[in-house]
C-alpha positions as a Markdown table, in Angstrom:
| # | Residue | x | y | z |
|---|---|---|---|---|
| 1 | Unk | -41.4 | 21.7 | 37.6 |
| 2 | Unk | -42.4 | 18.9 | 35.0 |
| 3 | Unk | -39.5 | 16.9 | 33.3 |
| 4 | Unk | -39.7 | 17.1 | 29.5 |
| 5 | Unk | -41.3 | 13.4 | 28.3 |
| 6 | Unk | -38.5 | 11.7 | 27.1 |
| 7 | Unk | -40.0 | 10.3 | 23.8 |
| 8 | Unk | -39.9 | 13.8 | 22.3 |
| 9 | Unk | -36.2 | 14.4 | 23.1 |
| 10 | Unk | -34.9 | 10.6 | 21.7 |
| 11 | Unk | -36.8 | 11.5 | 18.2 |
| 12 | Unk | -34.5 | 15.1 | 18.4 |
| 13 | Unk | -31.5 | 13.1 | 19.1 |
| 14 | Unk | -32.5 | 10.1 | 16.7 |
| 15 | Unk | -32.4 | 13.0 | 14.2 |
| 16 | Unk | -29.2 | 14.7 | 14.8 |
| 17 | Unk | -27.6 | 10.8 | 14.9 |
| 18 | Unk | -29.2 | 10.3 | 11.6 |
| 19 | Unk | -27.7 | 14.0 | 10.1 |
| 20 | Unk | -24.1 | 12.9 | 11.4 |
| 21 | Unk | -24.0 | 9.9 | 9.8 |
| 22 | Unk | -25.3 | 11.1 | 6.8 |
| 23 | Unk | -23.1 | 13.7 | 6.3 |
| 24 | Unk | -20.0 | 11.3 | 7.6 |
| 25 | Unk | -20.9 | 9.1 | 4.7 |
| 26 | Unk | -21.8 | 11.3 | 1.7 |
| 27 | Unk | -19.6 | 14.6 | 2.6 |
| 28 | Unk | -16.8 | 12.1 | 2.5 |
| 29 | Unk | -14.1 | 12.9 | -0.4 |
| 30 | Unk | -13.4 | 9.8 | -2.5 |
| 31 | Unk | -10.3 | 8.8 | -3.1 |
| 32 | Unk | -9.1 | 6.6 | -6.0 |
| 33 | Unk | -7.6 | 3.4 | -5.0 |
| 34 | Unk | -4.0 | 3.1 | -4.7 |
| 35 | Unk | -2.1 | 1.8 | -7.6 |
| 36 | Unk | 1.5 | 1.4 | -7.0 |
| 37 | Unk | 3.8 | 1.9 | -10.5 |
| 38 | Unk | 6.7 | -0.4 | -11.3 |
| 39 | Unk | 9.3 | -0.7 | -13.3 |
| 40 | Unk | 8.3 | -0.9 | -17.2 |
| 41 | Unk | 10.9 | -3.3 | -17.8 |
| 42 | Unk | 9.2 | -5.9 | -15.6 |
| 43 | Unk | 7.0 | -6.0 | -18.1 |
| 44 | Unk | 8.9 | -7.3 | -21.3 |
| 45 | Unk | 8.5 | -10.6 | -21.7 |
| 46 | Unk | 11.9 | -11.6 | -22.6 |
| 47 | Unk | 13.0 | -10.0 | -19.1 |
| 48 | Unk | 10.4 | -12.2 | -17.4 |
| 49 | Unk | 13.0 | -15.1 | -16.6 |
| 50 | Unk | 15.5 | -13.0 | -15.1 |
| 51 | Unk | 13.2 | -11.5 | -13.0 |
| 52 | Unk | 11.9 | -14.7 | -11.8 |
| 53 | Unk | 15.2 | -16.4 | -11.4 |
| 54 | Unk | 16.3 | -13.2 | -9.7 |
| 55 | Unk | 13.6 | -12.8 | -6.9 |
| 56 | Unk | 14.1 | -16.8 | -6.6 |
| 57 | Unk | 17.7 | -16.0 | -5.5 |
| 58 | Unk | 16.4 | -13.1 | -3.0 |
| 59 | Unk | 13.8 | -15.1 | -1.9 |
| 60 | Unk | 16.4 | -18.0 | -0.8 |
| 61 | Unk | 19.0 | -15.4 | 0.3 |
| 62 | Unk | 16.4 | -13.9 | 2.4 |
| 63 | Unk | 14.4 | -16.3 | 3.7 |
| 64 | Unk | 16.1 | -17.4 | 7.3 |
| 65 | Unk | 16.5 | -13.2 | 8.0 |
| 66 | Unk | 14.9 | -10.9 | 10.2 |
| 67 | Unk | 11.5 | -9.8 | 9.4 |
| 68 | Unk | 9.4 | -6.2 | 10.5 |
| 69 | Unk | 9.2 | -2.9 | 9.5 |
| 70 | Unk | 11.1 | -1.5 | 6.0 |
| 71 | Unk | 12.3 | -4.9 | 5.4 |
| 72 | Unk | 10.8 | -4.9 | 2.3 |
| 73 | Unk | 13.8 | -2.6 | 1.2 |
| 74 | Unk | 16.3 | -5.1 | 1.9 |
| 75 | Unk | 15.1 | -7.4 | -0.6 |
| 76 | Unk | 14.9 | -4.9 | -2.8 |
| 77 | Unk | 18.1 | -3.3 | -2.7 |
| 78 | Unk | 19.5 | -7.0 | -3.0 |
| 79 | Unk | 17.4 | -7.5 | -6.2 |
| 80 | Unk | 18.7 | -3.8 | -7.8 |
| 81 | Unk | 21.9 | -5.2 | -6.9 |
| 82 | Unk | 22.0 | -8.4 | -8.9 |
| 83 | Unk | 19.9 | -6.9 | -11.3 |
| 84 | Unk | 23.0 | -4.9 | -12.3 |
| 85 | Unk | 26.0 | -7.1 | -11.0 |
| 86 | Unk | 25.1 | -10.2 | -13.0 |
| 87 | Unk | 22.2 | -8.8 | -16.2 |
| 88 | Unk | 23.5 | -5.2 | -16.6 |
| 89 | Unk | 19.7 | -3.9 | -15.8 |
| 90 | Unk | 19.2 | -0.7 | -14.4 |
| 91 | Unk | 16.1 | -1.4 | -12.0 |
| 92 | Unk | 13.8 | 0.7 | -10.3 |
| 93 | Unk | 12.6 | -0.3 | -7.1 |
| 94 | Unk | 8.8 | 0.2 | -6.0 |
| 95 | Unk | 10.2 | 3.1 | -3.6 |
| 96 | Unk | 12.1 | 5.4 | -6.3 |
| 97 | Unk | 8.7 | 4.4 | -8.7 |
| 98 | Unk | 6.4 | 6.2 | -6.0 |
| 99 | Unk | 8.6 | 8.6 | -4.0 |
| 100 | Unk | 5.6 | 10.1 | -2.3 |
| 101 | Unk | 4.9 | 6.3 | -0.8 |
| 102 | Unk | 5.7 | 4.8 | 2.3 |
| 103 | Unk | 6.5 | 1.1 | 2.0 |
| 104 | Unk | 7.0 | -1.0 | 5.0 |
């Protein structure tokens, strides 16, 4: 019994790569890129310097602590925190802005 020629059967699977990979990159779905909302009030200029001063004060707080996973949260919570204990703002964090997001 003769062996098939092998040139034959690379062009078949040559083929069937090149049909894959087409229809791996073009059947895709596209997705739009992920835009994360904030809090409108970070956007008033006047608020700007509290803000700033704020996450400076986090940011010092902070600094020597553990790092990982969902640490982001701590700081956060700390900055809702003296948002409203020393500026009377009612601040949203980045979580309760996109409650279908995982941050960590």
């Amino acid at each position: 019994m003769r062996r098939p020629h092998p040139i034959p059967v690379l062009i078949v699977l040559a083929v069937l790569s090149a049909g894959v990979v087409w229809y791996a990159v073009w059947s895709a779905p596209v997705y739009e890129p992920f835009t994360d909302k904030h809090d409108p009030i970070e956007d008033d200029p006047a608020m700007k310097p509290i803000f700033v001063a704020v996450d400076r004060e986090v940011n010092d707080a902070t600094r020597d602590g553990p790092r990982g996973g969902g640490y982001v949260h701590v700081g956060w919570g700390m900055k809702k925190r003296l948002l409203k204990e020393k500026h009377g703002i009612d601040w949203r964090t980045p979580a309760e802005m996109n409650p279908g997001v995982f941050f960590d």
